[in-house]
Every structure is written in C-alpha cells, then in structure tokens.
N, C-alpha and C positions, 0 to 999 in steps of 0.2 A: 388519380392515375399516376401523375408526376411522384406522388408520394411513394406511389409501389414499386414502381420502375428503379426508383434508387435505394426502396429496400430490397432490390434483385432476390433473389431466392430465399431471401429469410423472412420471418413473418410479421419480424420485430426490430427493428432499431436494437434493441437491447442486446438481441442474441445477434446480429450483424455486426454490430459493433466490438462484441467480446473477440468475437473470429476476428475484425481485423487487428487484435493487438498484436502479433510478431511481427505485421507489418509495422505498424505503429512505434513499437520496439526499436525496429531496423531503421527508419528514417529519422529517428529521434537520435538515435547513439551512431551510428558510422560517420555523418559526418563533421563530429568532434574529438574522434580519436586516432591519434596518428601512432601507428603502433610499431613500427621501423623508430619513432625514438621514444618507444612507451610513454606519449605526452596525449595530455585533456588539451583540448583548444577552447576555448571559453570566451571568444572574443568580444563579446557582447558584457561582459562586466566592469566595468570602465572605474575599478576601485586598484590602489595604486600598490604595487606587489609588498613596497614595506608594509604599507600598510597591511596586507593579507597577513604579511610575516608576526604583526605585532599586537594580532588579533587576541583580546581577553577571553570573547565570547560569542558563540551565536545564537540569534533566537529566530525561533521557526515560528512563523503564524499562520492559519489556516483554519477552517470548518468543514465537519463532514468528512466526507472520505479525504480533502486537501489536506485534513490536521492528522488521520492516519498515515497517508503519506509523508508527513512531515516529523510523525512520530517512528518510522523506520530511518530517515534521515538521520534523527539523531542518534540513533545506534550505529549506523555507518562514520558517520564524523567524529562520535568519539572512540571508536574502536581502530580507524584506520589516521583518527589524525592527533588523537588524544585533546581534544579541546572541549572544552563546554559546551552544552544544548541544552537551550530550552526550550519546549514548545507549551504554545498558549494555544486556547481558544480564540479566533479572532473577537469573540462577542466581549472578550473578557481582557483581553489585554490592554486597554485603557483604563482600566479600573487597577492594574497590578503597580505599585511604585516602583518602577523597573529604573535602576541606575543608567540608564542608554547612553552614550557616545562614540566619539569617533573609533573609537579602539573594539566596536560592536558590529555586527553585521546583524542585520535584521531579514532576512526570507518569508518574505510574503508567498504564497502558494495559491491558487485560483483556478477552475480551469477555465474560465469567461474571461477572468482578468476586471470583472465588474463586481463583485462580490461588493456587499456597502461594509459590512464588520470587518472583512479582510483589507479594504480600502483606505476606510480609517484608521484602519491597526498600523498602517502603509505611512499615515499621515502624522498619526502618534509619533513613531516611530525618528520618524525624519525632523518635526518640533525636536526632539529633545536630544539630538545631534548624532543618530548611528546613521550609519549607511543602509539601506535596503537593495534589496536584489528583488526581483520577481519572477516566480514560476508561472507562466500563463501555458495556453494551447489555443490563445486567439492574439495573432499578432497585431500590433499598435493598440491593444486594448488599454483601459486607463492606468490600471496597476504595471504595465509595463511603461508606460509614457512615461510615470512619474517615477521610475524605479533609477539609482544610481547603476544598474545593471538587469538584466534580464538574461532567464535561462527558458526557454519556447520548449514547451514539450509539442511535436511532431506529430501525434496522433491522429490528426485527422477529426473535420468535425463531428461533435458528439452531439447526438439529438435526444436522445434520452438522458431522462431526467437520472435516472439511476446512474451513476458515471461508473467506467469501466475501463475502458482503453485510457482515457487517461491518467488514472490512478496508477497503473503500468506505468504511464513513460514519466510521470511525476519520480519514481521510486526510482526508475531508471537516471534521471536527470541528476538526482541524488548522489548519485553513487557517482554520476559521474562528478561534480561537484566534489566528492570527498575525495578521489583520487586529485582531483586540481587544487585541494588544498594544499592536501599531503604532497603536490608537486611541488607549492611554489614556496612551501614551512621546511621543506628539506625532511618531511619525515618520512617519506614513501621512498623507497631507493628506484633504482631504474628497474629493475626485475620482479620486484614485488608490482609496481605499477603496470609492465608488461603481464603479469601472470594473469591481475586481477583485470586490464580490461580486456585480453585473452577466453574469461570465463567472463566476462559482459554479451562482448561477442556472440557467444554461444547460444544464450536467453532465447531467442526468438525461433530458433529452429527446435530447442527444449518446447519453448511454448507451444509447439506445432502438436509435439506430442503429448504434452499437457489434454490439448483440448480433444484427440480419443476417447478423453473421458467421460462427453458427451453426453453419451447414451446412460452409460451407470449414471450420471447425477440425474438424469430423469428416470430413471428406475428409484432412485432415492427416494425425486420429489412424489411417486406415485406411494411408496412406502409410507412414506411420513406426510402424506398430506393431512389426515385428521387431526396433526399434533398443531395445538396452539401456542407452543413454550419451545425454545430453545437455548441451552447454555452455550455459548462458544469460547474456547480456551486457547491459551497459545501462551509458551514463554520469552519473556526476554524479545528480540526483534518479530517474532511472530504476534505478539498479543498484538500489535496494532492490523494483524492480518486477521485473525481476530475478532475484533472490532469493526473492523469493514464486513465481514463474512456476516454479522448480526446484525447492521445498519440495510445492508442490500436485501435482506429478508423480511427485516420490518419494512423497507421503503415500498416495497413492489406488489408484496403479499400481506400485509398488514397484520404478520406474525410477530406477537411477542419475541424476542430475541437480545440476549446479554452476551457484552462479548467481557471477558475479565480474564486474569491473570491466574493462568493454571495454580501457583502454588496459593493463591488468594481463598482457593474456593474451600477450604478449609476454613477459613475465617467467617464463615455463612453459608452461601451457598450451599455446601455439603449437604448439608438438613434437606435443598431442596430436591436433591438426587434420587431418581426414582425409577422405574416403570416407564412413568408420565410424560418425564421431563429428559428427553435425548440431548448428549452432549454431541456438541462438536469438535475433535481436540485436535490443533496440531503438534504432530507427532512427527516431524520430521529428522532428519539427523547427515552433520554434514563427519564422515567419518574421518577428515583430516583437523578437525578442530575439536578438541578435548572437551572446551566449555560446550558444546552441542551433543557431544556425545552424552555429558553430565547430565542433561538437562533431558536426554531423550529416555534416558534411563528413567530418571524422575518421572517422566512422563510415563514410562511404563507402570511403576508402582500406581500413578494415580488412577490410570485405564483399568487396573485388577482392583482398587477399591471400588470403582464407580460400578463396575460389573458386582462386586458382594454386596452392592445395595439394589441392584436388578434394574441398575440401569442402564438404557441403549446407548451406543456410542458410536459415531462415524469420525474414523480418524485418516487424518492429511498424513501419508509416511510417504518413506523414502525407495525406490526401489530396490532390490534385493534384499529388505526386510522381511523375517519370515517369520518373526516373532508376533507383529504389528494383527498381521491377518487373521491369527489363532486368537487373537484376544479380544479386538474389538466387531461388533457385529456388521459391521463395513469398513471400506481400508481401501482408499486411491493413493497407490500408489505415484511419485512426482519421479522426472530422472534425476540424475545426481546435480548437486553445486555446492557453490561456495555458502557458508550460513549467511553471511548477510544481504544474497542474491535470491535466496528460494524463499519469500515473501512474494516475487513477481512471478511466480510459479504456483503459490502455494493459497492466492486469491480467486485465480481461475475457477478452478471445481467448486469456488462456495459462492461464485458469480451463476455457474450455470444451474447449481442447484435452487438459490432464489428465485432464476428466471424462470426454472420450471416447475415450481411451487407453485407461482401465480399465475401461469397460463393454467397450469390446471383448477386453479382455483377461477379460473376465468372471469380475471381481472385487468385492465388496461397498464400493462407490463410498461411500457414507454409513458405513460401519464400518471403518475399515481396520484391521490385524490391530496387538496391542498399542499402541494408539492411544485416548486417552480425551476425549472433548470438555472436561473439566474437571481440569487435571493437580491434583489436592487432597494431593500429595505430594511432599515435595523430592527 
C-alpha cells in the first residue's frame, strides 16, 4: 500500500520517474548557475584552480547508462573546453596502463555512489596520483566520501532498476562541469558561457514537452511489439544516446537491441538491414551548428538507404523538419536546442518506448530479471 501511494498515479516507478526529470533537471542546475555573471558554482570540488588551469587530461569512468552519460560528457568537454577525454568502462579501467597524475582529473559517475567497478576504478585512480571527482544522486555515498570533489545530481530517489531521471541530470551535471572548466581555463568568454547556460535553463520546460510524446511511443510499442531485434543509431554526441535507447530495451523487455554508430553500420551491420530488423536513428539537427547540420544530412542519405533495403525506421528529429516525416515510417519530433544539449531531450521517447514494450509484454518494468539497482559486486 506504502508502495502505491508513492507511486501516486503511475503504475510504475519507471514511468514516474521518467515524468519527474524536468523537475529533476531543475533542482539539479539552478542552483549552480549564477547567470547575472554567467558563472558555474561548483563549490563542492575542492581541486585548486591552477591546478584546473594546468589540466593535461580527463578521464570519465562509469557503467551502464553512468558510462553513456559519461560518454556525452566528453563531447561537451572537448568541444566547449578543447581538452582530452577519455571514458573507460569502470570494469575495465584497472586493467588499462593509464599514465594518471596530478595534472589528471579522473570523474567517477554512479547514481548509488556504491557501484564496486566504479569504486575501485575511484581507488585506481587516486593510487596512482590523479585527482577524482564524483557524480553521485545519493548524498555522502562512498564514491562521494572518497572523492577529492563531488558533483550530486538532484534527481531525486530512483527505484527502478532501469535509471532514467538520473541519466538526465548526470548529462546535465556535465554540461555544467564543462562551462566551469571553460570558466576557470579562460576559454569560454562571459557571453558564450551566458548563451550556453541561458539554453540549460531552457531543458526542463523542453522536457515538458518532450514527454507529449507519450502516447505516440506507446503506439510504437504496440507497432513493434512482435519485433525481437533492434538497431539503434546516433552520430557523434548522440550515439551514446544511442546506446542508452538499446540498453533500456534490453534491460526492461528483454529485447535484443544494438545501439552503434550511424556511419559504422556500413561496416556490417548494413547486411543486417531489413523488413525484420527496425532501426532506431537519431536524426536530430541543431540549425546554428554546421557540424550538425553535416551530420543530419548524412543521416538523411542513410534513412533512404535503409528504406531501399525495406527496412522500418523510427527516427528522433527536430521540429520544423519536414523532410524527417516523409522518409521515415515514424518521426518524434524534439523542440529546438543547442547540439550538445538535445541528448537530454533526445533519451526521453526511447525511455518511454522501452517502458511500454514491456508493460505490454507484461513484464516486471521496475525489476527486471537478474538485474540489481546497485551492482555491490565485481
């Protein structure tokens, strides 16, 4: 009864939870942004601003949807700060001969902050002299104790194991993160840093209307429930949206699903294109950035191959696209933003289409089967 009460009108944790990410969004980002003098506040990273200034490199570490997260990170950081990224796997970055020191930052990513690969990766890390940071969503957790800084994502607890709201304010945290590099490295000016947390801002009232789209991704999931295959595509900052969009499909509904790299699927995949096997493409486009426009075009040549092989396609575009909707056999439209903002936009519809795959499949959407919200085991 306690249980239901707090899932208030929804019927699942899962889909409760997707609904509160603009909140989630919103107490995560306002207040660290002082926008009267376009500055991040970060006061919680206790690393010394030379030292920010004199930084070689960062490495992102994380699992699951944390390491997708962490894999949009790096496109923000080095596109807004021009520095290095690398993201591991946490299972995997003690095995990498990684040069680490003081002149490194290391970002651990969690949403428990108990993660044991991410913990030790935490522990790696700090043995062989970089600094760590940690992204949690559970305050005084371990990976924040032991971190030389912490960045709390605000979402709110998550009980389903499929995470969702916090994969939001992770990306969100990010972003803000790379505007407080580029503050304290002198390479963001004061205008550019106003514009971009201006369109941060924005996010969660976008997100409102993101989630209208409700109803179409469960018309989707009733479309495609027989299918057991999914390709999911995305370039550049989107493949690790992606890759989330095919992890939350396998997690929930125990549908096969690939998420890869649009121009990749030339390289195999292609062959697997069919009938049978529906793609998922993001096809988004932010019209003030060239390289997005490049890249949306691209996307369009590969939506008219994929169709001359007679296969289905649902694609993530942009609004006032009117090309998008003539070509693929479904087309949610997102509102407008910045490209390396509409990731946090462009997750939503392939959150809600997993969740309603596998109610229809009538399956335990909040529990899936050997799956634990907190992996406390290597």
């Amino acid at each position: 009864m306690a249980a239901q009460i707090e899932k208030g009108a929804f019927p699942h944790y899962m889909l409760k939870e997707i609904f509160e990410q603009p909140q989630g969004l919103r107490d995560t980002i306002l207040p660290r942004v002082v926008l009267e003098e376009a500055a991040v506040k970060l006061e919680d990273i206790h690393i010394p601003a030379d030292q920010i200034r004199t930084l070689r490199r960062i490495n992102i570490v994380g699992s699951g949807t944390s390491r997708h997260a962490g894999m949009v990170g790096q496109y923000m950081i080095q596109e807004l700060v021009n520095l290095p990224v690398d993201v591991d796997y946490a299972s995997e970055f003690e095995y990498r001969n990684s040069l680490l020191g003081p002149d490194e930052i290391t970002v651990v990513i969690t949403q428990s902050g108990e993660t044991a690969d991410t913990t030790s990766a935490q522990r790696e890390a700090k043995t062989r002299g970089s600094h760590t940071i940690a992204i949690s969503n559970v305050i005084g957790s371990t990976i924040a104790r032991e971190a030389d800084g912490v960045m709390y994502t605000h979402a709110g607890r998550e009980v389903s194991i499929a995470s969702t709201k916090a994969f939001t304010a992770q990306m969100a945290v990010l972003f803000l993160f790379s505007i407080f590099l580029g503050q304290v490295r002198g390479k963001l000016g004061k205008d550019q840093r106003r514009h971009f947390l201006r369109e941060l801002l924005e996010v969660p009232d976008k997100l409102n209307i993101v989630l209208e789209c409700a109803e179409q991704c469960e018309h989707l999931a009733e479309t495609y429930l027989k299918f057991d295959d999914f390709l999911f595509m995305g370039r550049a900052v989107h493949y690790p949206v992606a890759m989330d969009g095919a992890l939350k499909l396998k997690e929930v509904s125990y549908v096969h699903a690939e998420g890869y790299p649009t121009g990749e699927t030339k390289h195999g995949p292609l062959a697997l294109i069919d009938e049978k096997l529906p793609v998922v493409i993001i096809a988004t486009r932010d019209r003030n950035d060239p390289g997005s426009v490049i890249r949306y075009e691209k996307n369009i040549a590969n939506i008219k191959s994929f169709k001359q092989q007679s296969g289905r396609v649902i694609a993530i575009g942009s609004e006032g696209d009117s090309v998008l909707p003539k070509l693929a056999d479904h087309a949610i439209l997102l509102p407008q933003a910045p490209e390396l903002l509409l990731p946090i936009l462009e997750i939503v519809p392939l959150q809600l289409f997993a969740y309603h795959v596998a109610v229809k499949r009538g399956l335990d959407v909040d529990r899936p089967r050997n799956l634990v919200k907190s992996v406390m085991l290597e």
